[in-house]
C-alpha positions in Angstrom: -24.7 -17.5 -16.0 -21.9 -15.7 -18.4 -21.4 -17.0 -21.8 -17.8 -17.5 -23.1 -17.3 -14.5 -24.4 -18.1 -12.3 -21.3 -15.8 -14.6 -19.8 -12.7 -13.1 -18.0 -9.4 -13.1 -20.0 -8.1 -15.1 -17.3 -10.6 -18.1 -17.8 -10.5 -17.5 -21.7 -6.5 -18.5 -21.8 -4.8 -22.3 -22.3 -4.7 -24.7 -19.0 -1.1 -23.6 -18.4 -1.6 -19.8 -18.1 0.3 -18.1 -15.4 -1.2 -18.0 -12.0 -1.2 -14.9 -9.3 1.3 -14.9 -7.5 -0.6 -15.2 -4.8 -1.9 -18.5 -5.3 2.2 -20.0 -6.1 2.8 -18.2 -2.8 0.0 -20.1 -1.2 0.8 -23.3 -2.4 4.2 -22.8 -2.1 4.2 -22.0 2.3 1.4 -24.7 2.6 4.4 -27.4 0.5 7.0 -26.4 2.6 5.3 -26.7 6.3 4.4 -30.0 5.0 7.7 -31.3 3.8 9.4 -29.4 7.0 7.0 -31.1 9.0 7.1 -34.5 7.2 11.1 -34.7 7.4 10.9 -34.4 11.4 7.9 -36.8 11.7 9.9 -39.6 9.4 13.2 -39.4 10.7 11.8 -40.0 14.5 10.5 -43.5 14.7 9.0 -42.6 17.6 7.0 -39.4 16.7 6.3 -41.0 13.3 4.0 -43.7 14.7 2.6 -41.3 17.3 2.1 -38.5 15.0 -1.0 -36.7 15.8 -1.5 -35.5 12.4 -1.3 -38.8 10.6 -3.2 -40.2 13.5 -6.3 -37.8 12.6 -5.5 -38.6 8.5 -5.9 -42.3 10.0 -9.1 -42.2 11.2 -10.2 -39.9 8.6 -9.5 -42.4 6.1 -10.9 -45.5 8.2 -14.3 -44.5 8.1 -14.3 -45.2 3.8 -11.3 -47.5 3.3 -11.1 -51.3 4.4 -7.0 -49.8 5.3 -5.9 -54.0 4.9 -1.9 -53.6 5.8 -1.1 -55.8 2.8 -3.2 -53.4 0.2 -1.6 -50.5 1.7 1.4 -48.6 1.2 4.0 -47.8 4.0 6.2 -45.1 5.5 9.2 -46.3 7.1 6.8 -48.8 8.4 3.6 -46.9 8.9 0.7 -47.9 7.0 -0.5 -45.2 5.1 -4.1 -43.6 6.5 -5.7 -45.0 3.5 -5.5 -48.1 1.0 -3.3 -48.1 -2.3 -6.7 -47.8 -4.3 -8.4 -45.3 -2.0 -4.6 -43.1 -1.9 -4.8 -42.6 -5.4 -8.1 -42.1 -5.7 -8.0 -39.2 -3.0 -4.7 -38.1 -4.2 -6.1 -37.7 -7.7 -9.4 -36.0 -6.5 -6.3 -33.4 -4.4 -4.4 -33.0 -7.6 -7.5 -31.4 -9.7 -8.5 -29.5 -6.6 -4.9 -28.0 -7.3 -4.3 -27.7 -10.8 -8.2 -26.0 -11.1 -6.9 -23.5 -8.3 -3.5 -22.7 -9.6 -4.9 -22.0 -13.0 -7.8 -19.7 -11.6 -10.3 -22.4 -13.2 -12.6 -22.5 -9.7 -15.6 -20.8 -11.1 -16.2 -22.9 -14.6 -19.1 -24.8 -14.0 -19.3 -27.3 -17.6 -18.2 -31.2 -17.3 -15.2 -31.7 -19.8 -16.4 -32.5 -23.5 -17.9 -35.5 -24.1 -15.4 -37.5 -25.9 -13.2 -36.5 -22.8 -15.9 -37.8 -20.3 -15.9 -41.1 -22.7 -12.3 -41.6 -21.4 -12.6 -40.6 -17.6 -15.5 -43.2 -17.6 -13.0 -46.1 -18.7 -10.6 -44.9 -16.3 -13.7 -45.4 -13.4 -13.6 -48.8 -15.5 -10.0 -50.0 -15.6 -10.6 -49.8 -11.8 -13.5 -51.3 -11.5 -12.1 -54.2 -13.1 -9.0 -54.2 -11.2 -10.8 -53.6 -7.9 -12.7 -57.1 -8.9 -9.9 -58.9 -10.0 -8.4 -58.2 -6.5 -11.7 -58.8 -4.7 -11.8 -62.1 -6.1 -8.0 -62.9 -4.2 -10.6 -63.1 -1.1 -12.1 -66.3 -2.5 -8.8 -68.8 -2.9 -11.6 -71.1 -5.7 -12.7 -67.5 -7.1 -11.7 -67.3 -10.9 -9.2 -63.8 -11.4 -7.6 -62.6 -14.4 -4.0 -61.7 -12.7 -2.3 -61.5 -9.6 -3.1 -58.0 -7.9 -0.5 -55.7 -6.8 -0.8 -52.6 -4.7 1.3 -50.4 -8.0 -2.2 -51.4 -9.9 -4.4 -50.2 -6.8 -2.8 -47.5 -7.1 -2.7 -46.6 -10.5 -6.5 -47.2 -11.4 -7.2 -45.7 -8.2 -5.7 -42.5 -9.5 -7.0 -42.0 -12.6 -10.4 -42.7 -11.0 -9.5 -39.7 -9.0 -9.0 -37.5 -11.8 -12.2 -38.4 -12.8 -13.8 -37.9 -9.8 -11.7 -34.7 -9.5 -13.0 -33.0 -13.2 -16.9 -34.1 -12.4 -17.7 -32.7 -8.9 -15.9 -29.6 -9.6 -18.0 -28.2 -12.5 -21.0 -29.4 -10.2 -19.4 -27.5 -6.8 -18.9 -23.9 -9.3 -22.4 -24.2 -10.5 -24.1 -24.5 -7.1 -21.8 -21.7 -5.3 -21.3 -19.2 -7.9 -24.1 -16.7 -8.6 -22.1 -15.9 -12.2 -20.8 -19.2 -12.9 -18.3 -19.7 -16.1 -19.9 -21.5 -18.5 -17.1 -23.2 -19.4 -16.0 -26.7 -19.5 -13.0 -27.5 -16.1 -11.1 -28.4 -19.0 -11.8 -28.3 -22.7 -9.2 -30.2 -24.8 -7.1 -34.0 -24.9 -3.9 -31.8 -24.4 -4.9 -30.6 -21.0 -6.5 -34.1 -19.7 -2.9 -35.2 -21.4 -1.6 -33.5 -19.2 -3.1 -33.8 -16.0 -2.9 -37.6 -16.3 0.9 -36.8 -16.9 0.7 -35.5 -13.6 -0.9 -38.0 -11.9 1.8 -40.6 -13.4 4.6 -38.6 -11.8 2.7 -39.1 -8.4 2.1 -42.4 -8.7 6.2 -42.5 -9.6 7.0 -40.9 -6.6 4.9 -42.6 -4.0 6.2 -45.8 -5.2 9.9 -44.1 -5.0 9.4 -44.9 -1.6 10.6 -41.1 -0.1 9.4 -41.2 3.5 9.3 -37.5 3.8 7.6 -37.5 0.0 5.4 -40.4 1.2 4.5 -38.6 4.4 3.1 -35.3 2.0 1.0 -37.7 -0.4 -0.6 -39.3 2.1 -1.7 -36.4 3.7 -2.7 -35.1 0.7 -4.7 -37.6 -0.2 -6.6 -37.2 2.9 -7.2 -33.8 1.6 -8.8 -35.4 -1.3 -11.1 -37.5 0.6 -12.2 -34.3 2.9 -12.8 -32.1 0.0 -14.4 -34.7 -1.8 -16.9 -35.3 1.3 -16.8 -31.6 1.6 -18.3 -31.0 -1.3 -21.2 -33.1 -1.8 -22.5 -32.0 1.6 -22.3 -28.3 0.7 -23.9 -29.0 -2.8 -26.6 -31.0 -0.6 -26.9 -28.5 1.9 -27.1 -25.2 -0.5 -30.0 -27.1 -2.7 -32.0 -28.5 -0.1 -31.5 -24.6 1.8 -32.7 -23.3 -1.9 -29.1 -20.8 -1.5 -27.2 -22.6 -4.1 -26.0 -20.4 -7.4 -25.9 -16.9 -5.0 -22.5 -16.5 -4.0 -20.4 -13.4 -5.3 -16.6 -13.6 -3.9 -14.7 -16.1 -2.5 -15.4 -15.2 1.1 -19.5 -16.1 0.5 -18.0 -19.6 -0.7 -16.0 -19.9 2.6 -18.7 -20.5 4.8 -20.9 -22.8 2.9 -17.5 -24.9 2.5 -16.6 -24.6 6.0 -20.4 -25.8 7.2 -20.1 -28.7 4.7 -16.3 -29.8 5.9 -17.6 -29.7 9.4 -20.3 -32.1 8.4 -17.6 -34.0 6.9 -15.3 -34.3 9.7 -18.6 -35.1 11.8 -19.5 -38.0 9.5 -16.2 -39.6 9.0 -15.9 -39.7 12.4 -19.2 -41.2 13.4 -18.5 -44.0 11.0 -15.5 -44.3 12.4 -16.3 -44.7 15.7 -18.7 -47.2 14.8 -16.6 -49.1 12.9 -14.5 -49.3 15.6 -16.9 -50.8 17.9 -17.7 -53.3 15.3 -14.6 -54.6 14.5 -12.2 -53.3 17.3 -9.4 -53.0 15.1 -8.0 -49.5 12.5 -6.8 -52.2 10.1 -8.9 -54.4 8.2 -11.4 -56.6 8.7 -11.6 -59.5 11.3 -11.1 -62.7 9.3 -9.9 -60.8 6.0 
């Protein structure tokens, strides 16, 4: 492990430091298939709701999310692959991943300070609460403090995400990287300030109710919920393989990653197969 002062100028500078090029051009193509391909896909009913794409995001997403219509969002009348609560939770977890990659952060390896951790644990709170307050709407005799909506799913749902987002990245870094940055994912209020600035503006413009933006969260928050899945089976896999803290460049991270997305793939579809034969329906729960 390096210590902060053999760390990199690149690590060593403020949240907002400029990226390679590279990585904008990355980012950049990967948007603008997306939104290409999302402004096709929404303004043909008939493709939209036999996309194959948001098909696979679908059944991604059943295998973790209850997907009730009613607790869901919609795109031009397409229920989203995933809940309200589990989009912005997934979304959140997608915006991190981003962020941490845009601003060359992929190799610190430290939780955020503690006084920062203090407030991503009442975020995982505020939902907790919320996601009980709406559980309780099951039971019509069931006390509840308000009436849920799917804007509230969605919000506490996404700062959960960022909290999920800034604690399994630290943990990913320290079990790939052989020299790890000892350094926290972030370090100061400003930059969690920031991020959940962020996250507002895409909670803003889901609920702006932009098919073609719609169409782009939604996958993206599917690429939350893989990476997320991802992750803990390469952190499982490296550990229990005794390989974990070895890896030199970014192509000896690829194929540990690409093992523990397979896996990931593999399990959420198992569980969703299952599911299916349970319940014979992609949406909901019989009874519910």
């Amino acid at each position: 492990m390096t210590t902060p002062e053999q760390v990199p100028q690149l690590f060593q500078n403020g949240f907002w430091q400029q990226p390679t090029t590279r990585r904008w051009i990355v980012v950049g193509v990967v948007l603008i298939v997306l939104f290409v391909l999302g402004f096709f896909t929404v303004t043909n009913e008939l493709l939209l709701h036999s996309s194959h794409v948001l098909e696979g995001a679908d059944w991604m997403g059943y295998a973790i999310c209850h997907r009730i219509t009613e607790r869901s969002f919609t795109i031009n009348g397409r229920q989203f692959p995933l809940c309200a609560r589990c989009t912005g939770m997934y979304l959140g977890v997608a915006l991190i991943l981003l962020l941490v990659f845009l601003s060359g952060r992929t190799r610190r390896s430290e939780l955020p300070p503690l006084p920062l951790l203090l407030i991503l644990l009442g975020l995982i709170g505020l939902m907790g609460i919320d996601g009980l307050n709406s559980y309780s709407h099951f039971f019509p005799n069931a006390p509840h403090l308000y009436t849920p909506q799917n804007w509230l799913r969605l919000l506490t749902g996404m700062g959960t995400g960022v909290a999920m987002g800034l604690l399994i990245l630290p943990v990913l870094a320290q079990t790939l990287w052989r020299n790890a940055s000892v350094v926290g994912v972030i370090t100061s209020g400003r930059e969690l300030f920031l991020i959940l600035f962020l996250a507002g503006l895409l909670v803003l413009l889901i609920l702006s109710n932009r098919p073609t933006i719609l169409y782009v969260l939604a996958l993206g928050s599917t690429v939350g919920l893989l990476f997320i899945v991802a992750s803990l089976n390469t952190i499982i896999l490296l550990v229990i393989t005794r390989r974990d803290g070895r890896a030199e460049s970014r192509l000896e991270t690829a194929v540990p990653m690409l093992i523990g997305l397979i896996f990931a793939i593999i399990e959420l579809s198992t569980i969703s197969i299952l599911r299916l034969l349970l319940t014979g329906t992609m949406t909901g729960f019989p009874g519910l």
